[in-house]
C-alpha positions as MATLAB code, in Angstrom:
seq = 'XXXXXXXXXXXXXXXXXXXXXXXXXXXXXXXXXXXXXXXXXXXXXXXXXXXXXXXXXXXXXXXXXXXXXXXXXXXXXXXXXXXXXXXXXXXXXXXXXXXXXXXXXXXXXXXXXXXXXXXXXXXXXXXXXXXXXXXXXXXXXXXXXXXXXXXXXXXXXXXXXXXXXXXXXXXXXXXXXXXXXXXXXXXXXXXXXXXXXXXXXXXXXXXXXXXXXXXXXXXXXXXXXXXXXXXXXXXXXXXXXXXXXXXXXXXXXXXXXXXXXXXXXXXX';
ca = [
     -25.128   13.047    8.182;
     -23.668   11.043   10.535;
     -20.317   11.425   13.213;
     -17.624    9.305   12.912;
     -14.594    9.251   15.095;
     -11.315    8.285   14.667;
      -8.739    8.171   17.662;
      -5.241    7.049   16.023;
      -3.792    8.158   12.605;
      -1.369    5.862   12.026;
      -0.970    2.967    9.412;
      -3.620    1.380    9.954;
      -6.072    3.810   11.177;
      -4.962    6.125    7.618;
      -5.602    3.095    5.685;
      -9.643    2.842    7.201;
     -10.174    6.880    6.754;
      -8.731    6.263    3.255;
     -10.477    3.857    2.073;
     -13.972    5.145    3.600;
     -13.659    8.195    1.847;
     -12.211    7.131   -1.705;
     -15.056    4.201   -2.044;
     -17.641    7.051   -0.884;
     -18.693    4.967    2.335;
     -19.125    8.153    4.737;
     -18.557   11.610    3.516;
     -14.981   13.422    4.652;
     -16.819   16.051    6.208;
     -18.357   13.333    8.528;
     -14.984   12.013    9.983;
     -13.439   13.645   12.819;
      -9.822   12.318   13.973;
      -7.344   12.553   16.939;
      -3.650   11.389   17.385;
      -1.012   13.155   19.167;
       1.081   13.409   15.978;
      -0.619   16.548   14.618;
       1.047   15.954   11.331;
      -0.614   12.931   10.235;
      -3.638   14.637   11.345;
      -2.652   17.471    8.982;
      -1.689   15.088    6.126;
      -4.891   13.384    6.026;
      -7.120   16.768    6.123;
      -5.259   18.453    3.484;
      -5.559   15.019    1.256;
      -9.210   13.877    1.678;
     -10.664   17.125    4.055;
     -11.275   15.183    6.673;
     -12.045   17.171   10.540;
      -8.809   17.449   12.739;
     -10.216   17.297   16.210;
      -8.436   18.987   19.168;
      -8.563   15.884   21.573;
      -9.439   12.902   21.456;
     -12.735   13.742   23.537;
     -13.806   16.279   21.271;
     -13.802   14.032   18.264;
     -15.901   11.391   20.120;
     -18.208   13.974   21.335;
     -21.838   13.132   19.755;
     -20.141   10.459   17.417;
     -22.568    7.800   16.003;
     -19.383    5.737   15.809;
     -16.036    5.855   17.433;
     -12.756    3.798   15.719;
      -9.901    2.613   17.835;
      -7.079    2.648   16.186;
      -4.270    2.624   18.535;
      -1.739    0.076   19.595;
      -2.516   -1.723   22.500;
       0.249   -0.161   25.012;
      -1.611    3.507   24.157;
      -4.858    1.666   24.814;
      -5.183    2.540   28.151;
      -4.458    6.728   27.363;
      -7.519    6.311   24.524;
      -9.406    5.276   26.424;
      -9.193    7.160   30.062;
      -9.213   10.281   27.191;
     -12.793    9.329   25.827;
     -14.769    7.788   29.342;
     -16.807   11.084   29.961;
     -17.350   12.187   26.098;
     -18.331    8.888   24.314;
     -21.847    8.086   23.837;
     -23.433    5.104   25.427;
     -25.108    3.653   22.626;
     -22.482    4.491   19.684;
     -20.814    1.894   17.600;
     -17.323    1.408   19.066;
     -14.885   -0.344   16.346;
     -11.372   -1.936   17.592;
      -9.097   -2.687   15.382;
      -6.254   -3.060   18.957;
      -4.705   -5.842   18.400;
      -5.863   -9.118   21.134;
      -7.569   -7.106   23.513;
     -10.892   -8.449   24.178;
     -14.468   -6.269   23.954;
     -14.847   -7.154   27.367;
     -12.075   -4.788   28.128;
     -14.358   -1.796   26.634;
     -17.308   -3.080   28.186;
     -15.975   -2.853   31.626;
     -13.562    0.476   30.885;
     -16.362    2.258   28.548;
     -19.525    0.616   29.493;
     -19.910    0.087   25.768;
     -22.258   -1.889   24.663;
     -21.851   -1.886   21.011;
     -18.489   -3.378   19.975;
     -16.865   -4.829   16.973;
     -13.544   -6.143   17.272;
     -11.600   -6.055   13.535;
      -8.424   -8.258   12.454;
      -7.364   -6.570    9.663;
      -3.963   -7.055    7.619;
      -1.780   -4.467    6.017;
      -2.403   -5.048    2.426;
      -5.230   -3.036    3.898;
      -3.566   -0.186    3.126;
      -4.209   -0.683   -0.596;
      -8.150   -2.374   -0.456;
      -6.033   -5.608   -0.827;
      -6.888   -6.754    2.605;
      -8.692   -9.188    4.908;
     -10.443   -8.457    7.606;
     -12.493  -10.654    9.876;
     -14.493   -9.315   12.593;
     -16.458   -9.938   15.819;
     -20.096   -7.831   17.015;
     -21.359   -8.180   20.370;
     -25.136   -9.003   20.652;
     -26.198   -5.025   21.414;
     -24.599   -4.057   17.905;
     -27.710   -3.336   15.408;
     -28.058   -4.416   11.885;
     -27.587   -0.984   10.466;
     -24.251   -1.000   12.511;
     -23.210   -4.370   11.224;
     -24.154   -2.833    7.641;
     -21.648    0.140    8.295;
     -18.924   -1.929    9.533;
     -19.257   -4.211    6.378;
     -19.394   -1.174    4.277;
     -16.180    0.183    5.737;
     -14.095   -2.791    5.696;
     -15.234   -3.943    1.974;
     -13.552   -0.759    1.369;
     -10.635   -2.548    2.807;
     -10.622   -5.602    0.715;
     -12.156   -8.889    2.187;
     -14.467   -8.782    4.744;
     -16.126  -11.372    6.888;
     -17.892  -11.879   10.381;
     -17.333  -14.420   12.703;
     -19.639  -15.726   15.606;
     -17.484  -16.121   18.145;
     -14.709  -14.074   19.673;
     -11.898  -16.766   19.739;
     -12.013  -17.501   15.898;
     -10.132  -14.187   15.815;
      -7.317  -15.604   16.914;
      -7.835  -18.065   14.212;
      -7.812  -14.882   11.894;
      -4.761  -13.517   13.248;
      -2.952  -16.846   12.794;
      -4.019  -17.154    8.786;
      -4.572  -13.585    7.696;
      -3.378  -10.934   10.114;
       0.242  -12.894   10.640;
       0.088  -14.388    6.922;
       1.584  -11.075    5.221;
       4.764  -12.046    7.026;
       4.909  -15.645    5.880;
       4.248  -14.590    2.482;
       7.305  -12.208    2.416;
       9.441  -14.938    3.884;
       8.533  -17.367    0.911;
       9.591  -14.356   -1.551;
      12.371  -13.432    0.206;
      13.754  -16.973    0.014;
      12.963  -17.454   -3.838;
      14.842  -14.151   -4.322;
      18.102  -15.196   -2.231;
      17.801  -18.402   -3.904;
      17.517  -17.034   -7.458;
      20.825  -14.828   -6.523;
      22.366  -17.782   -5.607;
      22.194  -19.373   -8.811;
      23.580  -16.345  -10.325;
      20.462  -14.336  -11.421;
      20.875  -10.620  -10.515;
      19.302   -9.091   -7.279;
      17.195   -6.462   -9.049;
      15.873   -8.587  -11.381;
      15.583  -11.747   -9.170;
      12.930   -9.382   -6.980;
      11.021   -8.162  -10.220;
      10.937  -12.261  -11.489;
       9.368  -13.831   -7.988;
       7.367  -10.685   -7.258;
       5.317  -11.294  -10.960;
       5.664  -15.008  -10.050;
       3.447  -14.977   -6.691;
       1.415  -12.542   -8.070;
       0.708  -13.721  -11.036;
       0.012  -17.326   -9.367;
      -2.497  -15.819   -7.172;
      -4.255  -13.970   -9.427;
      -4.677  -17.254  -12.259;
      -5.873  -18.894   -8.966;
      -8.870  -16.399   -7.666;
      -9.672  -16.233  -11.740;
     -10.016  -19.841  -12.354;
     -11.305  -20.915   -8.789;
      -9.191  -23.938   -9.012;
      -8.243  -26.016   -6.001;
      -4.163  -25.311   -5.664;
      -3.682  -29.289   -5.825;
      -4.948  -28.777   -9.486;
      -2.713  -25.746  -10.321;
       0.143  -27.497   -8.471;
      -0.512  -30.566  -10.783;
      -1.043  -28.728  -14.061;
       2.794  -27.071  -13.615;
       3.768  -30.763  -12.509;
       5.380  -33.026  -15.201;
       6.034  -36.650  -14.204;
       9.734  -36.668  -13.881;
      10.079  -33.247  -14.565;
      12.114  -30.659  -13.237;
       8.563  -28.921  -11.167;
       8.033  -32.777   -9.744;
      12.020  -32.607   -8.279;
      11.500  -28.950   -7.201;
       8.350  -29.584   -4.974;
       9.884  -33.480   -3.852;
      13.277  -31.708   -2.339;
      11.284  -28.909   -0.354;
       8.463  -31.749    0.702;
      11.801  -33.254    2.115;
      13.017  -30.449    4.237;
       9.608  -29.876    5.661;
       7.963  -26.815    4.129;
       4.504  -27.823    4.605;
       5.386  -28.909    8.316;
       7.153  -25.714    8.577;
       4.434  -23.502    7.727;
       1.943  -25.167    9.638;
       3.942  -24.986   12.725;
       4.468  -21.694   12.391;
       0.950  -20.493   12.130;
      -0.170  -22.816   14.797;
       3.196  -21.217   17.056;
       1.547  -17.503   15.875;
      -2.455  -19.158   17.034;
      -0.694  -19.719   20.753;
       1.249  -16.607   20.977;
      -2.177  -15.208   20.260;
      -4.007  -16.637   22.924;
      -1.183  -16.379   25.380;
      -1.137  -12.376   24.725;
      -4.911  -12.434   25.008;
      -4.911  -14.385   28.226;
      -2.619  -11.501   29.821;
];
């Protein structure tokens, strides 16, 4: 039997205790969580029997492993709440978006950090996260952390720090672009005179449909793009009219405007 803490209940930090517990990673009655919204506290123990702590230092009391899951602007609060209670050598997980594990080495002392970029198709062990372990972490950590987040969907480590911003820029923003691209099919497909409700249903099955033929064939997407691609056809003057008005320029400026913004937040 292990401890493990979680301070924040919220989207994300539901989706983690979720997903440990349905895929059997840690037991429920090994999970201990604290937010100040007793109610999704409340939620979460009556649907997986999970520990409601009273404070956030009394969850992290004797943990093995502690989980951040706060925004960054209640960072400050989680953390002046766990500074006496939290051991020295437990696993300390941060999923905060941007702020560094320097910050909980010099605010915790904490040796043993991973920082996490997950994604909100998270939610549904649909997800990608990449994440970042300090040199003090231990294998058996590392094997915990990949156990919990392969319960999240994707999972990878990185070997330096800054290639989470790369992460953030590709998978942690790319939800958003994603829903942009549908969201434009769908007004488009209205605007030819398909109906709304069925417009969503058509380009929802379309992407993912798309994506799933790609991850089952391993293709390269030039291939797939190709196959659908007659010479002449009306796929060839589809793709040549949004070439023209810059959708691949588009959406790598974008993600390279989301890498800055990044490293600008980080900086501050």
């Amino acid at each position: 039997m292990m401890k493990f803490a979680v301070i924040g209940a919220g989207m994300m930090g539901s989706a983690i205790i979720t997903g440990i517990v349905n895929n059997k990673v840690l037991q429920a009655e090994e999970i201990f969580i604290s937010d100040p919204d007793s109610g999704k506290c409340q939620e979460l123990n009556e649907q997986l029997g999970v520990n409601i702590s009273a404070s956030n230092a009394e969850a992290v009391r004797h943990a093995d492993a502690v989980l951040i899951a706060v925004k960054p602007q209640f960072l400050d609060d989680a953390v002046i709440s766990i500074r006496e209670e939290i051991p020295s050598d437990a696993l300390l997980l941060s999923i905060a978006a941007g702020v560094p594990v320097s910050r909980f080495r010099d605010t915790l002392d904490a040796k043993r950090v991973v920082r996490i970029m997950p994604n909100t198709p998270a939610r549904i062990s649909e997800g990608v996260c990449g994440w970042f372990a300090t040199d003090a972490v231990l294998p058996e950590q590392k094997i915990l952390t990949e156990n919990i987040l392969s319960a999240l969907g994707m999972q990878f480590e990185v070997k330096r720090e800054s290639d989470l911003d790369l992460v953030t820029a590709v998978s942690g923003s790319g939800p958003a672009y994603v829903y942009l691209f549908i969201e434009s099919m769908i007004d488009a497909a209205v605007q030819m005179g398909l109906p709304r409700p069925l417009s969503e249903k058509v380009v929802l099955q379309t992407v993912l449909g798309s994506a799933a033929y790609m991850k089952q064939v391993g293709k390269h997407p030039v291939i797939l793009k190709n196959e659908v691609t007659s010479p002449g056809g009306t796929t060839a003057a589809a793709l040549a009219a949004m070439e023209k008005e810059g959708l691949r320029t588009a959406v790598t400026e974008g993600m390279i405007a989301c890498l800055e913004k990044t490293r600008e937040l980080g900086n501050k």
